[in-house]
N, C-alpha and C positions, 0 to 999 in steps of 0.2 A: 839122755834126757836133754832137750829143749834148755839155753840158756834162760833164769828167771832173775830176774834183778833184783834180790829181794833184800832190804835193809832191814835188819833185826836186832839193832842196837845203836841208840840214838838219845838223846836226854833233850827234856823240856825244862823252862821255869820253874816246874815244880821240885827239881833238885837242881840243878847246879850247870843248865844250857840255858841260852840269854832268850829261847824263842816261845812262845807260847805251844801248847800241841795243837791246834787250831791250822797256826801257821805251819810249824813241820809237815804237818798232814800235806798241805798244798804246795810245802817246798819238793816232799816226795814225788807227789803226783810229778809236779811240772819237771823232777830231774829223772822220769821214766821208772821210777821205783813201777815194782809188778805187785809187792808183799812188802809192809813197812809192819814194826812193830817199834814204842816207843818203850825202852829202858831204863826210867828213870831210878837214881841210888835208892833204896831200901824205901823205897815208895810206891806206892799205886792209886795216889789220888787223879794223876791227871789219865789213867785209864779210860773210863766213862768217856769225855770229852774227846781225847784221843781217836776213840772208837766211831762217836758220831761223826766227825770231822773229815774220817776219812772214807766212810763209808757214803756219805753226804757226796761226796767228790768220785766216787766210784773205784775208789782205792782197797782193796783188800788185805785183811787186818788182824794183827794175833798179839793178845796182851802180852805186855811184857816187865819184866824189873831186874835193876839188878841188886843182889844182895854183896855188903861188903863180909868177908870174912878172916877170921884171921887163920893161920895155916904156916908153919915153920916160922912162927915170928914175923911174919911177913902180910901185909893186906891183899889176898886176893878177893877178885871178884867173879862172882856165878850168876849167869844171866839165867832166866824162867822167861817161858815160852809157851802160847797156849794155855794158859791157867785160868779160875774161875779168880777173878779180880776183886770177889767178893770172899773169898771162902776166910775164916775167921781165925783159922792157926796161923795161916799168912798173912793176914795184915796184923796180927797182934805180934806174931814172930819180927815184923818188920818196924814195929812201933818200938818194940825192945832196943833194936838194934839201932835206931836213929836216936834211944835215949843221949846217950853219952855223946853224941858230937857239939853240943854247949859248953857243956864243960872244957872239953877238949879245945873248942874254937877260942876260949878265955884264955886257955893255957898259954893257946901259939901267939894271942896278941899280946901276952906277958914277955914272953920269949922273945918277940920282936922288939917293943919295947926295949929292952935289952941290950939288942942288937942296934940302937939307935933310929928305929923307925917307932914311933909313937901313937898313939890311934886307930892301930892296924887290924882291930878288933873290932870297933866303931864303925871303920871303915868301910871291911867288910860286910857288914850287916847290911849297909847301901844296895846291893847286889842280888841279895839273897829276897827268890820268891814267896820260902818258906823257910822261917828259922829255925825250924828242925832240921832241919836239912846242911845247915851250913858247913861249910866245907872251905878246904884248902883252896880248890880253884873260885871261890870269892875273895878269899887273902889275896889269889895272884891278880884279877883283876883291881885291888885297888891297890897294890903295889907298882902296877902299873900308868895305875891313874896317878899317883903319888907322884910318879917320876924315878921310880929307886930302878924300874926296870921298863926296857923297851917295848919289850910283850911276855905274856905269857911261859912262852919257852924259855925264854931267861930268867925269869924267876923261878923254876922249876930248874934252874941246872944253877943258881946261888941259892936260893931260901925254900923252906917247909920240907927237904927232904933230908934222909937222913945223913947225921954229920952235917946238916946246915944250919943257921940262926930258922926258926920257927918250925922246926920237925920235933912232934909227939905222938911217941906212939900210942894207939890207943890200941882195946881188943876187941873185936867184932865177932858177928858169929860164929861157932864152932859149925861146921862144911858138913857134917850130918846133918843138923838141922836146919842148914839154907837147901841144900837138896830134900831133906824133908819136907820141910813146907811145902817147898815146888810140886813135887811128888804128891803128896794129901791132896792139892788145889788142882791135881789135873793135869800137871805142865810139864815141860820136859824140863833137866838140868844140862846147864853148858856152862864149861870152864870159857871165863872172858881172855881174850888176848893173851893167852900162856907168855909169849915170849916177852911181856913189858918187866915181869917178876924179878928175874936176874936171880932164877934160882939154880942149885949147881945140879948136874943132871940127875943123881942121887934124890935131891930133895923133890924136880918137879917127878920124877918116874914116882917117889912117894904122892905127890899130892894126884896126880893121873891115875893113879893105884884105888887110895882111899875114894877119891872120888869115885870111881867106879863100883866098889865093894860100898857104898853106901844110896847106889841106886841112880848116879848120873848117864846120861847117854850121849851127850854129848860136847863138842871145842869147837871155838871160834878160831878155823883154818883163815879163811881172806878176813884182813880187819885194817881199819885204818892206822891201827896202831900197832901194825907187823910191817915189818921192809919186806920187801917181794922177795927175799930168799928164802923170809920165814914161812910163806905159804905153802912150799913144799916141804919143809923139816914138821912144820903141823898136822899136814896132809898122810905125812909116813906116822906121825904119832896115833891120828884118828883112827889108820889102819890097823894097827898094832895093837891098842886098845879097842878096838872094834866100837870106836863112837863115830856117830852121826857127825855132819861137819856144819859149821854155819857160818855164819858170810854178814860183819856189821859195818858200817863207816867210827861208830863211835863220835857220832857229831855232837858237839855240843854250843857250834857257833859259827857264824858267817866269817867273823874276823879273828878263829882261834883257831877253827881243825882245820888239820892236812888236808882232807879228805872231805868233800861234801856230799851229803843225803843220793846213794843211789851210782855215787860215782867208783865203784870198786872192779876189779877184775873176776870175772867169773870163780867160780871153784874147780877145783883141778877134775878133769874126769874119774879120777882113780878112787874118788871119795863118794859117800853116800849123803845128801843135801837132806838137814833134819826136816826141812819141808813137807819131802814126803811123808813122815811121819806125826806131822801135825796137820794133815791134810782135812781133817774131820773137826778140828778146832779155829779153823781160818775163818774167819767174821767177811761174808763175801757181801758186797754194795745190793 
């Protein structure tokens, strides 16, 4: 097959990336994206928009989200692809799952507190498009802003992880019912960036296992947040597991991701690109 540049995980304003979907839309375009789709955390408000946006621009277009879940103790995440962005087990499945990040957002600016950074709670709310949504990466931008850390990646390797001053854990959806919903709405399921977990090979061949036997089809082989070795140790996983493979940057910012909208390495030959099989779900200009 024909290289297709296609970015299928990426976050707007409406959780927890600094750009509007308006603008992604046309940062895609302009960085040759072929196939964008926007993944916003346990969200699907900026959908709609998304969609016009890009179609508007002649960019071709496949809903997207990610759901958080919990899994060995552990936060994974499971991108949908393809899905009706309206269907009603899904966004209420999604409405569930964003309850509890308030509370938990209170917890960590407790815990900061704490740790002698003060307001970190308050702070963050600055940041945040939608306050259901708030999350750890608006702590790290205004711990940044604060001055406690230089960027982003430094506060992520002292604060909000685990064994750091502002890590809590919370519990997100149970991984049959994120692939569920997916599944009712139409959509395909994909394990997000297996390799960020740091799980031991035991636990991810369990979570590759379950995901499977609950109806997933497919992993995020190329991703902005795999090192280039991990593309082939994904690549042999997708084969083994007989899943589809897909291909995201994971943007979430001009001045934070590795990786920008569209800028990734192909998929290895060896793999089957879930593209093809959401070929009838693609929202074409």
């Amino acid at each position: 097959m024909s290289f297709l540049n296609a970015d299928l995980h990426c976050h707007s304003n409406v959780s927890d990336g600094t750009l509007r979907p308006e603008d992604l839309a046309v940062r895609a375009r302009d960085n040759g994206v072929d196939l964008w789709a926007l993944t916003d955390h346990d969200e699907v408000g900026g959908q709609h928009r998304a969609m016009v946006a890009a179609l508007a621009i002649g960019l071709p277009y496949l809903t997207g989200t990610e759901i958080s879940v919990t899994f060995a103790d552990k936060t994974v995440h499971i991108v949908g692809l393809g899905f009706d962005h309206e269907s009603e087990p899904l966004v209420k499945g999604l409405a569930e799952t964003r309850g509890g990040r308030e509370r938990r957002a209170q917890d960590i600016g407790d815990q900061l507190a704490q740790a002698g950074i003060p307001g970190a709670y308050q702070g963050a709310l600055r940041y945040v498009g939608n306050p259901d949504l708030i999350s750890r990466t608006h702590f790290a931008r205004y711990l940044v802003e604060a001055g406690v850390c230089g960027d982003t990646n430094e506060v992520f390797r002292h604060y909000l992880v685990e064994g750091k001053p502002g890590f809590i854990q919370h519990r997100w959806a149970r991984l049959a019912d994120a692939v569920r919903w997916i599944n009712e709405a139409g959509g395909l399921a994909v394990i997000a960036h297996p390799g960020r977990y740091g799980f031991t090979p035991n636990e991810e061949y369990a979570l590759f296992s379950e995901f499977k036997t609950h109806g997933g089809v497919g992993v995020e082989v190329v991703t902005g947040s795999h090192a280039a070795h991990e593309f082939g140790i994904y690549a042999d996983m997708a084969r083994e597991f007989d899943l589809l493979a897909s291909r995201g940057s994971d943007f979430h910012s001009p001045d934070e991701s590795r990786i920008d909208l569209g800028n990734l390495p192909g998929l290895p030959a060896s793999v089957r690109p879930i593209w093809d099989a959401l070929a009838h779900r693609i929202r074409q200009p």
